[in-house]
N, C-alpha and C positions, 0 to 999 in steps of 0.2 A: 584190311590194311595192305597195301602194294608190298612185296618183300624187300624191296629198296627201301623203303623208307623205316623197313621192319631192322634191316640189316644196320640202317643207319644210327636207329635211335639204341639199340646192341652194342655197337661199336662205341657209343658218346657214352653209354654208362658203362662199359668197360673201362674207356678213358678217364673217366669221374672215377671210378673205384681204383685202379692203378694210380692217380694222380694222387687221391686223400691219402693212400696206404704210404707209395715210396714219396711223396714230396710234401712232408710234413713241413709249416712254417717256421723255420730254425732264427735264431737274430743272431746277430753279426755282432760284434764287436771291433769299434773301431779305434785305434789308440791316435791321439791328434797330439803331435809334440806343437808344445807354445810357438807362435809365429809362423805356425805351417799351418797349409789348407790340405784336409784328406776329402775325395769326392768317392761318393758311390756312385755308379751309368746303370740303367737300364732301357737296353733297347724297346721302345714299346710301340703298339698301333693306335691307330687314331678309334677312338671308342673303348680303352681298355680302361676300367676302373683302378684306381693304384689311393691305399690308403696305407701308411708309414706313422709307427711311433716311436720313439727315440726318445734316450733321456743319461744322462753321465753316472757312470758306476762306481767311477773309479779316479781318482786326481792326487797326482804329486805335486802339483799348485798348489795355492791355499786359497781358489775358490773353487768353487763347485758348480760353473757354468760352461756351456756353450752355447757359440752362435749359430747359425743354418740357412741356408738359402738352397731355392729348389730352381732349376730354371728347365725351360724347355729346347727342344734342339735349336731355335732363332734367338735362343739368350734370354729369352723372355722370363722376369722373376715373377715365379706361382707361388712363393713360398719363401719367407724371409722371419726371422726372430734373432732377437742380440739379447746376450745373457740372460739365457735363462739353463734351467736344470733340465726340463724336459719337452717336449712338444709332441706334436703328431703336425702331416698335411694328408686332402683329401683332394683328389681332383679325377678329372674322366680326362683322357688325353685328347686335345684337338688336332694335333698336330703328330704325324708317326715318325719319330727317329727317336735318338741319343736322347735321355733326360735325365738330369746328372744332380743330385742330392752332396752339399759337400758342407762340411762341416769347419770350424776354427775355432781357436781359444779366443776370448776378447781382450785378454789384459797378458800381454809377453812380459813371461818368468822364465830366467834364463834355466836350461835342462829339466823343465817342469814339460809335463803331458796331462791328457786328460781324455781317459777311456770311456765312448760312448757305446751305447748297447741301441741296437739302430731294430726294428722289424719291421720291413718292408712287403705288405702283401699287393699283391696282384692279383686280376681278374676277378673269378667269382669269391675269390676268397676275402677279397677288398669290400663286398658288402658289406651293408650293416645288419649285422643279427639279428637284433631286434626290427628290422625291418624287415628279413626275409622269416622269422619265425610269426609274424603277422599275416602274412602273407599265404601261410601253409606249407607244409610240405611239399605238396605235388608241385606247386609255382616254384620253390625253392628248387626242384630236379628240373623243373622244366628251363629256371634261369641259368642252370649250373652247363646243362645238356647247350644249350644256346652262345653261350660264353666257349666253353671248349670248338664247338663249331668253330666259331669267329676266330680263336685262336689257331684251328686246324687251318683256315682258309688263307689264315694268314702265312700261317708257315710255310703252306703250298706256293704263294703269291714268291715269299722270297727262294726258295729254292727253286720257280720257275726265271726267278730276275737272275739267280747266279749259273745254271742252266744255257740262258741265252748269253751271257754276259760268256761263259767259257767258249760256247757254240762261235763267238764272235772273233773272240781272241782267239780261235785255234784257224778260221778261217780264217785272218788276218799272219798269222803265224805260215801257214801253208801260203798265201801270197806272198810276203817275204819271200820264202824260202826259193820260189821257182823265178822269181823275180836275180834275187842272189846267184840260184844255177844258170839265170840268162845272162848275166855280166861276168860268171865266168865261162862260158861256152865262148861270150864274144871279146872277151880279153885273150882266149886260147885260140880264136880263131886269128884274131892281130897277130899271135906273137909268131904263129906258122907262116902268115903272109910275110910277115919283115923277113923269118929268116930263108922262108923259100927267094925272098930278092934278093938278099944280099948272097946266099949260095951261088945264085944266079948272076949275080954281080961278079964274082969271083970265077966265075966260069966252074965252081965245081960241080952247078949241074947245068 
């Protein structure tokens, strides 16, 4: 095996075993007062598996629902339910930006809310189990190992767009600036020429 690719597949299950240890899947809790919309964002890429289950914990209304709607960064709805108590959505993203999960009460009660307990997994963790415990082991590291890549390339991609994106604004920033010191070198040079004529006018030089 080439030590490049030795070093690589090293590095991906280090990143697999730092990732399971400190980024355990936690759920959120989200408190939705009546008549208001609360949204979850996550930024995601195009090919990223994201599977989400949700369901109300908690309500000082006197029902025990909400609604949900998922859409994609174009608005597009992937994922829509009205009263119910819990759901999940399962999608692979086609499109790479913003994709925003938000939640509402459906029946407005005045000063009432209603707590939902939201877990939203991503990437390889978004499989289905029973689909990669079919699968085997070795396929499950080889999927895990493959997905963190994908993730790593990605994040390269964007810290190479903000990279050139500063690269650009600082060259544009340094234009400005010597542009700026040209009008005033030739606003300095005017103001010498008027006063050396009117000195001159005056005969005091």
């Amino acid at each position: 095996m080439c030590p490049h690719v030795s070093n690589s597949i090293s590095l991906s299950l280090l990143l697999l075993q730092t990732l399971t240890v400190l980024s355990p899947i936690q759920a959120i809790i989200v408190d939705v007062p009546s008549g208001k919309v609360k949204c979850l964002t996550e930024d995601l890429r195009k090919g990223t598996l994201s599977h989400a289950q949700y369901r109300v914990v908690n309500a000082s209304a006197s029902h025990l629902t909400i609604s949900s709607r998922v859409s994609d960064p174009n608005g597009y709805t992937m994922h829509q339910l009205e009263s119910v108590e819990s759901g999940h959505f399962s999608f692979e993203v086609g499109t790479t930006g913003r994709h925003t999960a938000c939640f509402w009460s459906p029946r407005f009660e005045l000063s009432a809310s209603v707590s939902v307990d939201v877990e939203w997994k991503l990437g390889f963790r978004a499989r289905n189990p029973h689909h990669v415990t079919e699968k085997g082991k070795l396929e499950k590291l080889e999927d895990s190992i493959k997905l963190i890549h994908d993730e790593m390339i990605f994040l390269w991609d964007r810290e190479a767009d903000a990279q050139r994106l500063n690269e650009e604004t600082t060259s544009k920033m340094s234009s400005l600036s010597l542009l700026s010191l040209a009008i005033c070198l030739g606003v300095a040079s005017l103001q010498l020429w008027h006063l050396k004529t009117f000195l001159q006018s005056k005969k005091i030089l």
